[in-house]
C-alpha positions as CSV (number, residue, x, y, z in Angstrom):
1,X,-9.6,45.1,-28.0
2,X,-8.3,43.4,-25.1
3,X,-6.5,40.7,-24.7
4,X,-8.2,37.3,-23.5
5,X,-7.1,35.9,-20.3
6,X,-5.5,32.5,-20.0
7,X,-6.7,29.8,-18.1
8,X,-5.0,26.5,-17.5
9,X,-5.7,23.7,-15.4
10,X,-4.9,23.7,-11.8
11,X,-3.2,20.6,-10.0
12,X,-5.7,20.8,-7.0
13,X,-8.7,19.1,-6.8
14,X,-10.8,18.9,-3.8
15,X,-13.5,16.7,-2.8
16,X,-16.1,17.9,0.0
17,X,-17.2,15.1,2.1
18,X,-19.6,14.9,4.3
19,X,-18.3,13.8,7.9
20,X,-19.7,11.0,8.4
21,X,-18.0,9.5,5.4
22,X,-14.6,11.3,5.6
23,X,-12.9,9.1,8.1
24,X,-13.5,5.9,5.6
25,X,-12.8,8.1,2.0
26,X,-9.2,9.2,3.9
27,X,-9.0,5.0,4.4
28,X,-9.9,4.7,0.7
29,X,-7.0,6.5,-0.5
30,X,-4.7,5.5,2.3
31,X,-4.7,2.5,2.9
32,X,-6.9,0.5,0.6
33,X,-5.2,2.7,-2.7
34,X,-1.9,3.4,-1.1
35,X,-1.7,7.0,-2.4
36,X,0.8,8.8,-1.4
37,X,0.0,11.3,1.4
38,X,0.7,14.9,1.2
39,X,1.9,16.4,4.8
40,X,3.2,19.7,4.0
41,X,-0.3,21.5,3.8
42,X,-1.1,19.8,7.3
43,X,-3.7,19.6,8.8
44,X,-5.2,19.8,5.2
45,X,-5.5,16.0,4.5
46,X,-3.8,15.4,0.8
47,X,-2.9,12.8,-1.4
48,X,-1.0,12.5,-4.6
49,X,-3.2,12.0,-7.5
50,X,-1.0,11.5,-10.4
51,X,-0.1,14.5,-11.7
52,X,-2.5,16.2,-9.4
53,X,-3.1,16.3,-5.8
54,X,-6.5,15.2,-4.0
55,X,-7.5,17.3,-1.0
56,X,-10.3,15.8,0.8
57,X,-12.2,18.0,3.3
58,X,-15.0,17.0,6.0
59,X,-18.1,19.6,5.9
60,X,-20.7,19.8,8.3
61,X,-24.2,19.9,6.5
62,X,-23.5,17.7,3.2
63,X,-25.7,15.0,2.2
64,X,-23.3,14.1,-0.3
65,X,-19.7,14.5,-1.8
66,X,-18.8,17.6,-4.3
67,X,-16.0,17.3,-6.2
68,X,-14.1,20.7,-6.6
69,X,-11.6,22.2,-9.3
70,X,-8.9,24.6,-9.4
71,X,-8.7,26.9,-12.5
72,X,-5.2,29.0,-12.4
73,X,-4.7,32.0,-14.1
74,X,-1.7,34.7,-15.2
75,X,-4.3,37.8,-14.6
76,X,-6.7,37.3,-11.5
77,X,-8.0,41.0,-12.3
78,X,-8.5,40.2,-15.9
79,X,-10.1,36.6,-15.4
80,X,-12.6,38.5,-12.9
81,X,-14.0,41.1,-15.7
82,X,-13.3,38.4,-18.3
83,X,-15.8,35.8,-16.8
84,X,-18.2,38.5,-15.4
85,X,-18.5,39.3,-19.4
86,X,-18.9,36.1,-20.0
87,X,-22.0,36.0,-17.3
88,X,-20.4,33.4,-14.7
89,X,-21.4,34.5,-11.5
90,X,-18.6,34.8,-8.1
91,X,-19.7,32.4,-5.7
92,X,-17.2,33.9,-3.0
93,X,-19.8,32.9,-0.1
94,X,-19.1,29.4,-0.6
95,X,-15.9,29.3,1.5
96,X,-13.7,31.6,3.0
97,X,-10.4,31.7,1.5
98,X,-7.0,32.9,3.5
99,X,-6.6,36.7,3.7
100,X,-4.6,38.0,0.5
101,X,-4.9,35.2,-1.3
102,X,-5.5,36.0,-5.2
103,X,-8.6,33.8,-5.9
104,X,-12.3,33.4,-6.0
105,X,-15.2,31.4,-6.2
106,X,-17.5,30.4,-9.3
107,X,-20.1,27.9,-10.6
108,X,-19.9,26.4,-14.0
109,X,-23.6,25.5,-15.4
110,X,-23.6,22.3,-13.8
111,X,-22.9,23.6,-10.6
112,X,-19.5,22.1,-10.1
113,X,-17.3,24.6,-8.3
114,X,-14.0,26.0,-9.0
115,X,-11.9,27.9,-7.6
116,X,-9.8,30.7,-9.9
117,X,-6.6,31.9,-8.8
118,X,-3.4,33.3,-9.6
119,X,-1.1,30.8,-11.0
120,X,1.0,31.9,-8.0
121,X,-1.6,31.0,-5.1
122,X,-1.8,28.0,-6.2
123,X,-1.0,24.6,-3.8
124,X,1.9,22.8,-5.8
């Protein structure tokens, strides 16, 4: 039997905003909430969230926002076959990620996205 991959809880969350709202959400957790910014991912626009950062990310085409979540993982190879098993489907189309980076897409039932990755590519 193999063993069971481990997933914990990233600190990244992202929310996708449409453009024509992401000028006033940066305001909103700027200035009116006073979060802390983050600058070293620049020109990624973060903000400390607690215990977690907020990455908030203008994309053409939505109607709405989508909030995204980061999943980390000791075993990227093993959480692939693991969650293919389980029948979750990659959703790697949805947005490019940087070359090398040990991470993928998927979809949990109620379509919120995540993004898996090695507890090692992770933002910190």
């Amino acid at each position: 039997m193999s063993k069971k991959v481990k997933f914990t809880a990233g600190c990244n969350i992202a929310i996708k905003i449409p453009p024509h709202l992401y000028d006033e959400t940066v305001r909103f957790y700027r200035d009116v909430l006073g979060f802390p910014e983050i600058t070293e991912q620049a020109p990624a626009v973060g903000f400390q969230f607690g215990a977690n950062n907020l990455w908030l990310d203008s994309v053409p085409g939505l109607s709405q926002a989508e909030t995204w979540l980061e999943v980390v993982t000791d075993d990227i190879d093993g959480a692939a076959r693991q969650l293919n098993v389980a029948g979750v489907v990659r959703c790697d189309e949805i947005e490019p990620l940087p070359d090398g980076m040990q991470a993928f897409w998927i979809s949990s039932p109620a379509s919120i996205i995540h993004l898996v990755c090695q507890d090692s590519a992770s933002w910190s």
